[in-house]
C-alpha positions in Angstrom: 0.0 0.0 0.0 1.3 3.6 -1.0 1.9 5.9 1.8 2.8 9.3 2.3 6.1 9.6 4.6 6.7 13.1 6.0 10.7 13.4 6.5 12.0 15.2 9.2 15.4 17.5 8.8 17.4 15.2 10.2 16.8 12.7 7.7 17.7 14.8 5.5 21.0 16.0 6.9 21.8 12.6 7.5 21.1 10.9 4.3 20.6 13.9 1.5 20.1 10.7 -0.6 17.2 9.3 1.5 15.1 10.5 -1.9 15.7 7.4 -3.3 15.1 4.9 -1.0 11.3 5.5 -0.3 10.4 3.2 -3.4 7.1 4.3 -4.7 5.7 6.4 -1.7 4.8 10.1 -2.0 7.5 11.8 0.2 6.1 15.5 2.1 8.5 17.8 3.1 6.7 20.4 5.3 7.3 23.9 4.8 9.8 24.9 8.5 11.8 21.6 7.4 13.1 24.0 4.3 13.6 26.7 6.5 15.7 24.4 8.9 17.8 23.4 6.1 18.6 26.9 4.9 20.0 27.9 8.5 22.0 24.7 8.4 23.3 25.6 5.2 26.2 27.6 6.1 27.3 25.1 9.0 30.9 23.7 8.2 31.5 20.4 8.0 29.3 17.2 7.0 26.0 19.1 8.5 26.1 22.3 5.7 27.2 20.3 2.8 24.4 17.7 3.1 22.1 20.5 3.4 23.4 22.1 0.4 23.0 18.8 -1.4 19.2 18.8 -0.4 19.0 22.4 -1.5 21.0 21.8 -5.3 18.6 18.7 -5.2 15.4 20.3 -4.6 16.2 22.9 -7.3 17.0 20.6 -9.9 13.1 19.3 -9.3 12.0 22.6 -10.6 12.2 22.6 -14.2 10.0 18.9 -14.0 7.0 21.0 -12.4 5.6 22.8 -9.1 7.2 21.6 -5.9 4.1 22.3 -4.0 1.6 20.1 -6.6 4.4 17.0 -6.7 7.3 16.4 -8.9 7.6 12.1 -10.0 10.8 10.5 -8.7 12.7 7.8 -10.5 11.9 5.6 -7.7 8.1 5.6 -8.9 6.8 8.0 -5.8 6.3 11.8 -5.8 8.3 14.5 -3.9 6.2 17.8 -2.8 6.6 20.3 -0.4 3.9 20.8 1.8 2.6 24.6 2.3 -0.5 25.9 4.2 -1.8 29.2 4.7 -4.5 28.4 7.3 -4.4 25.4 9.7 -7.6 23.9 10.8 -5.7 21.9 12.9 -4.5 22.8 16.4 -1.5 22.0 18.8 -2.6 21.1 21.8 -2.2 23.7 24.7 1.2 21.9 26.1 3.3 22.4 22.8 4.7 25.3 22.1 3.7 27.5 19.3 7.3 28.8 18.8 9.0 25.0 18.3 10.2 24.0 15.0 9.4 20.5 15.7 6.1 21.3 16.9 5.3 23.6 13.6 6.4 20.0 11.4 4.1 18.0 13.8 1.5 20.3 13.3 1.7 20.0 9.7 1.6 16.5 9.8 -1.9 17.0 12.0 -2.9 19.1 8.7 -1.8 16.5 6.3 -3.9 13.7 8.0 -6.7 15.6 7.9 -6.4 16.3 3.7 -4.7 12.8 2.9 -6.5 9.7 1.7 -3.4 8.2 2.4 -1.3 7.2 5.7 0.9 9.8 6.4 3.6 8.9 8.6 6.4 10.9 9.9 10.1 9.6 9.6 12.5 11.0 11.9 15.9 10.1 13.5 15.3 12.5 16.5 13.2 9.9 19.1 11.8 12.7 21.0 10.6 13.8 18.3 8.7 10.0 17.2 7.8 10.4 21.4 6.5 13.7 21.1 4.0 12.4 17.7 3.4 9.3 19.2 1.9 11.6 22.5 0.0 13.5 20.0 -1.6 10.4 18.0 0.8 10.6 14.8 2.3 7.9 13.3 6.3 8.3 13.4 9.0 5.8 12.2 13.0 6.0 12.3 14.6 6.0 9.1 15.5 2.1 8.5 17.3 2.3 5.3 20.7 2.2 6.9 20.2 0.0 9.5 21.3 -3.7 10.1 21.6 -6.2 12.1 24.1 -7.2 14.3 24.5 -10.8 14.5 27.1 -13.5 14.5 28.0 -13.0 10.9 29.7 -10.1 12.0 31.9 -11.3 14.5 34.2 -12.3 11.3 34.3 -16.3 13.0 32.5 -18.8 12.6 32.9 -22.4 14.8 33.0 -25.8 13.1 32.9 -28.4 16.1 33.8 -31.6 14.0 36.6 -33.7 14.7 36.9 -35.0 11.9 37.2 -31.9 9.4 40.0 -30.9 12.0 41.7 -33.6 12.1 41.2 -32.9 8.1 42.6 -29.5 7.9 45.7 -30.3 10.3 46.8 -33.1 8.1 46.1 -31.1 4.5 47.2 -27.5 5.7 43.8 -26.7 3.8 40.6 -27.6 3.9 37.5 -26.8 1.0 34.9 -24.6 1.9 31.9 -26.5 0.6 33.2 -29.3 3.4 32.2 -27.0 5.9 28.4 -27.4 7.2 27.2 -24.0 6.7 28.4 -21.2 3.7 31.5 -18.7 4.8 32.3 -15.7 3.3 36.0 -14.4 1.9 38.6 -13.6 4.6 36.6 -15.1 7.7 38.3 -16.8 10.1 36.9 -21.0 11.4 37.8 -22.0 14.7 38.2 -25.7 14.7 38.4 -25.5 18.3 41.7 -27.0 20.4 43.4 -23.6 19.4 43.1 -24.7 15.5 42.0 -21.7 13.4 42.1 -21.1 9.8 41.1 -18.1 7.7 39.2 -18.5 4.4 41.0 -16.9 1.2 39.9 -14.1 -0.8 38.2 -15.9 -3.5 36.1 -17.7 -0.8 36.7 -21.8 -1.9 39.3 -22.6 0.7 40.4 -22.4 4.4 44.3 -22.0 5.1 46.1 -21.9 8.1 46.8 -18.3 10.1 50.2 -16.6 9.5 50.0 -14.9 13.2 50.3 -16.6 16.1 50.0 -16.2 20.0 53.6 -15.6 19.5 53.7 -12.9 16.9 54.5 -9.5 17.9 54.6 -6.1 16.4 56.4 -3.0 18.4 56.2 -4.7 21.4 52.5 -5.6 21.4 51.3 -9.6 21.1 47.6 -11.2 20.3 46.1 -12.0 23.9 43.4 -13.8 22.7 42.1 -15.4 19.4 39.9 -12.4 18.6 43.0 -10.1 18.5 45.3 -12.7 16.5 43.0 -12.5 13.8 42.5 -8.7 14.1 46.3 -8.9 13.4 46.1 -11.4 10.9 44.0 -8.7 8.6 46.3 -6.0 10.0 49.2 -7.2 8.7 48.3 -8.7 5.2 48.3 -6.3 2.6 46.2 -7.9 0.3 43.3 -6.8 2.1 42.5 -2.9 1.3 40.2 -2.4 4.5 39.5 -3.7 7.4 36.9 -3.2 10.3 37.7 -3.7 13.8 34.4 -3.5 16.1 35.0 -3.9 19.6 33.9 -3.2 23.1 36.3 0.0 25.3 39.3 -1.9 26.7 39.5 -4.6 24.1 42.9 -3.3 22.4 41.7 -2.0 19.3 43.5 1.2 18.8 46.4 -0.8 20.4 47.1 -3.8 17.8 46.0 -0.9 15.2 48.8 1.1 15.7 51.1 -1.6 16.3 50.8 -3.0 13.1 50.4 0.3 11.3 53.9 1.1 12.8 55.1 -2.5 11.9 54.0 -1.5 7.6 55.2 1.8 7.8 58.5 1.8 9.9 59.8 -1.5 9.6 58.8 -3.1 6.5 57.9 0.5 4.6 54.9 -1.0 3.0 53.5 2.2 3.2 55.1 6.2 3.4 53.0 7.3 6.4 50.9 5.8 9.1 47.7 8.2 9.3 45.5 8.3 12.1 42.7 9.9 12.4 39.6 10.6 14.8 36.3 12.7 14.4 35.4 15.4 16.9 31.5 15.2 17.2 29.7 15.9 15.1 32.0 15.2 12.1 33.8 18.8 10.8 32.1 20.7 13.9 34.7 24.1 14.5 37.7 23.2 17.2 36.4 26.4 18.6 37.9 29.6 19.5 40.7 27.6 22.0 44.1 30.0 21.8 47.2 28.4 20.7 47.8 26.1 17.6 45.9 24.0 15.7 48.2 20.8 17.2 47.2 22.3 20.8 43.5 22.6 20.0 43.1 19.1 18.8 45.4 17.4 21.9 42.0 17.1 24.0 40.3 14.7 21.3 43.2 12.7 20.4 45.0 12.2 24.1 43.5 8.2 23.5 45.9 7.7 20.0 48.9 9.7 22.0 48.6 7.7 25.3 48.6 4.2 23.2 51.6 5.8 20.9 53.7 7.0 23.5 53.6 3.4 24.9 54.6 1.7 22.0 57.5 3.9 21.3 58.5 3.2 24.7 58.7 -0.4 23.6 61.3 0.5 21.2 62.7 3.1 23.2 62.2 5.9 20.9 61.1 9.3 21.3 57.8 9.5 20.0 57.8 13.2 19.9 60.9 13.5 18.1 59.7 11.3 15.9 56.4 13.2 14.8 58.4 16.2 14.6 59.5 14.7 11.2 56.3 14.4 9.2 57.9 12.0 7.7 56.1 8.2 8.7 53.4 9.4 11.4 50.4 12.2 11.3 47.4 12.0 13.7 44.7 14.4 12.8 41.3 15.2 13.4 38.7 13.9 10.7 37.7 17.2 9.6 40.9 17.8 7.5 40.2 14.7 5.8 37.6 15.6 3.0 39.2 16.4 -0.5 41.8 15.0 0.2 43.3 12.0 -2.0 45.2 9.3 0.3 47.8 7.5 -1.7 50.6 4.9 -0.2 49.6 5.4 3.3 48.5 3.1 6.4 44.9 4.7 7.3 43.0 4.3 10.6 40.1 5.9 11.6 39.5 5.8 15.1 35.6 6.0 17.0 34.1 5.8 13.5 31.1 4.9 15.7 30.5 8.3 15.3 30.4 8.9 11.6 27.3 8.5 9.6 27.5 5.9 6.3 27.5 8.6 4.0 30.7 10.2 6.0 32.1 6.3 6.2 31.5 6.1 2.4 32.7 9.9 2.1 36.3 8.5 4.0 36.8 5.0 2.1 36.4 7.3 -1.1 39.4 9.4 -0.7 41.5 6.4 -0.7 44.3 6.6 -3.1 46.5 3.5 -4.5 48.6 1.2 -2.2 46.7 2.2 0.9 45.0 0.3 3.6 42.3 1.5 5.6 41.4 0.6 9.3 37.8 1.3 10.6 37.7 1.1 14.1 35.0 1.8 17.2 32.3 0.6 19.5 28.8 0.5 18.1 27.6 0.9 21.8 29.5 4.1 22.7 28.4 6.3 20.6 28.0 10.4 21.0 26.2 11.6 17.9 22.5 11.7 18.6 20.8 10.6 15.2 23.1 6.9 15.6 23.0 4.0 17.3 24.4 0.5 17.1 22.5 -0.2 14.1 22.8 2.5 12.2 26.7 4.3 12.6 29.1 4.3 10.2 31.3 1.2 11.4 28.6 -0.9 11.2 27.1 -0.4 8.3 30.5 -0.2 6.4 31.0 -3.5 7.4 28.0 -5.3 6.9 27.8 -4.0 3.5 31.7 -5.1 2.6 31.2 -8.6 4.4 32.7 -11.4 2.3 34.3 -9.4 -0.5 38.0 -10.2 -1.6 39.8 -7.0 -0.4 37.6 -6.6 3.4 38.1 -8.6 6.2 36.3 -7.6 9.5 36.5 -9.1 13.7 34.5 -8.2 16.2 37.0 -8.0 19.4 35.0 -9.3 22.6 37.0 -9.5 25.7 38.1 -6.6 27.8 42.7 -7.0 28.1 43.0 -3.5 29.4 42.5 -4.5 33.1 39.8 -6.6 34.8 38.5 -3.8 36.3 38.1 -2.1 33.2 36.4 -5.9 31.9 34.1 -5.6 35.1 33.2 -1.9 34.5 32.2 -2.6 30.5 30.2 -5.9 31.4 28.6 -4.3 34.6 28.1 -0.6 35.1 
């Protein structure tokens, strides 16, 4: 059945594609909405430029037709902007007359008074779904970019037969189509008894680890079989990007930079090791703190500093000194990324919790030749408002790349930073 979906301005921020995706529903943009985006406009950063995107979009409807009577969309549906001059609708006494929230949900009152339709309002604000539900309006979050977290994206999958053990000890290798149930490219099988395997790019076959419990990069070594085969992708250059979801304490950031430092230093796989972080929202203003840009960042990326400082104490280097240079390390905030083209570098982006899929997508995009990108975060620590587990960046990116040739992806699950730390995560 056809409906009409009212899209609030934060769907629109968030995905200025969201058009699209609505199939062959009518989609209502009420009146305030436009006036939202035109303040956002001129905000720096992801915020403005999505806005802008909606605003170039919009205009491009008007040589099909009248915005306010519908425009058709390629997607079957029709776009129109909603516009009344008299309301003979009311908000009730408790909402404010002055809210730009209440001015769309009174709109949508309007709308479901002219529509033969169901109108339904889509929002990622969920005070704003609250506050419709309260009033008797139907309100939905915006579910194109969600998805689910289950065991495929742990990146392992368990095979508790002796006999295709015994099997893949003996051979070194073992087919894919022996196993009971399909895995995808660069997943790892745990065989159990400390036997794991990883399955090759092109998906038919399973083949021993390269890293072991043993292996070690600047210092740091695999404590437990999730972090071996975080290294495993980490350190094999085949694979162009890899996603690293993981609880706070689980070493993440740690065996990131450990094996970027491993590519770049030692083995100079790479000219640079890059790390970078967003400061919430993505491309939001440092602010007006005095000194440098270097000193205005230090707050946000103290995390990357404390983990690099101990590694170079491994080696007994000065990490400062070494930074100094230019030369193999730069740690940056995320908002210096866009237009930028990354060529021949070691990439990690760290709390990419935090970053929308279109940001994600904007990220991966600049990636030049000969580089390797690390996504890293927790999907359930996450600051920007409009995500949540199912929805951020990280985890979208990943379930979307899962089982292609040149991603890998591990979910890391057990606190190493210190039991209490374990305790906190797990209890508090």
């Amino acid at each position: 059945m056809i409906k009409d979906f009212i899209l609030d301005t934060n769907v629109l921020v968030h995905d200025p594609y969201c058009f699209v995706n609505f199939e062959d529903n009518n989609i209502i943009i009420p009146f305030p909405v436009l006036e939202e985006i035109d303040k956002l406009k001129k905000n720096s950063g992801s915020v403005g430029q999505n806005a802008r995107k909606v605003n170039r979009f919009l205009d491009s409807l008007r040589s099909k037709g009248r915005l306010t009577e519908g425009i058709r969309l390629e997607s079957g549906g029709t776009l129109r902007i909603a516009v009344f001059n008299e309301f003979k609708s009311k908000l009730p006494p408790f909402a404010a007359n002055d809210y730009k929230d209440n001015a769309i949900l009174l709109y949508m009152m309007e709308l479901n008074l002219v529509e033969k339709l169901p109108v339904i309002l889509v929002s990622k604000d969920i005070n704003m779904r609250v506050k419709a539900d309260i009033m008797g309006l139907k309100a939905e979050d915006y579910l194109h970019d969600k998805v689910e977290i289950d065991d495929k994206l742990s990146g392992i999958t368990t095979v508790d037969d002796a006999s295709l053990r015994d099997e893949f000890i003996n051979k070194d290798e073992l087919s894919t189509g022996r196993l009971p149930e399909p895995v995808g490219a660069n997943e790892f099988v745990d065989f159990g008894r400390e036997i794991f395997g990883r399955v090759v790019p092109d998906g038919k076959k399973i083949v021993p680890l390269e890293v072991s419990m043993e292996s070690g990069s600047w210092g740091i070594k695999p404590r437990n079989r999730e972090q071996m085969m975080a290294m495993e992708l980490l350190l094999d250059d085949s694979i162009r990007v890899v996603f690293i979801p993981g609880m706070a304490g689980t070493g993440k950031t740690l065996i990131s930079l450990a094996c970027g430092l491993r590519k770049v230093v030692d083995e100079k796989k790479y000219e640079r090791l890059l790390v970078a972080r967003p400061i919430i929202p993505m491309g939001q203003d440092i602010g007006y703190l005095p000194g440098s840009m270097e000193e205005k960042i230090n707050p946000w990326m103290t995390p990357i500093y404390d983990n690099l400082y101990m590694l170079f104490n491994n080696r007994h280097m000065d990490l400062n000194a070494f930074m100094k240079k230019g030369e193999q390390l730069q740690v940056e905030v995320l908002s210096y990324i866009r237009g930028r083209s990354i060529p021949n570098q070691y990439f990690i982006i760290d709390e990419a919790q935090n970053l929308s899929p279109h940001e994600v997508k904007t990220i991966i995009t600049r990636v030049g030749e000969n580089t390797k990108i690390v996504v890293i975060g927790d999907p359930y620590q996450i600051d920007n408002s409009y995500l949540d587990a199912y929805s951020n960046g990280l985890t979208y990116s990943a379930s979307r790349l899962t089982n292609k040739s040149l991603a890998g992806h591990v979910t890391l699950t057990k606190g190493e930073r210190s039991e209490l730390a374990s305790l906190a995560v797990e209890l508090l």
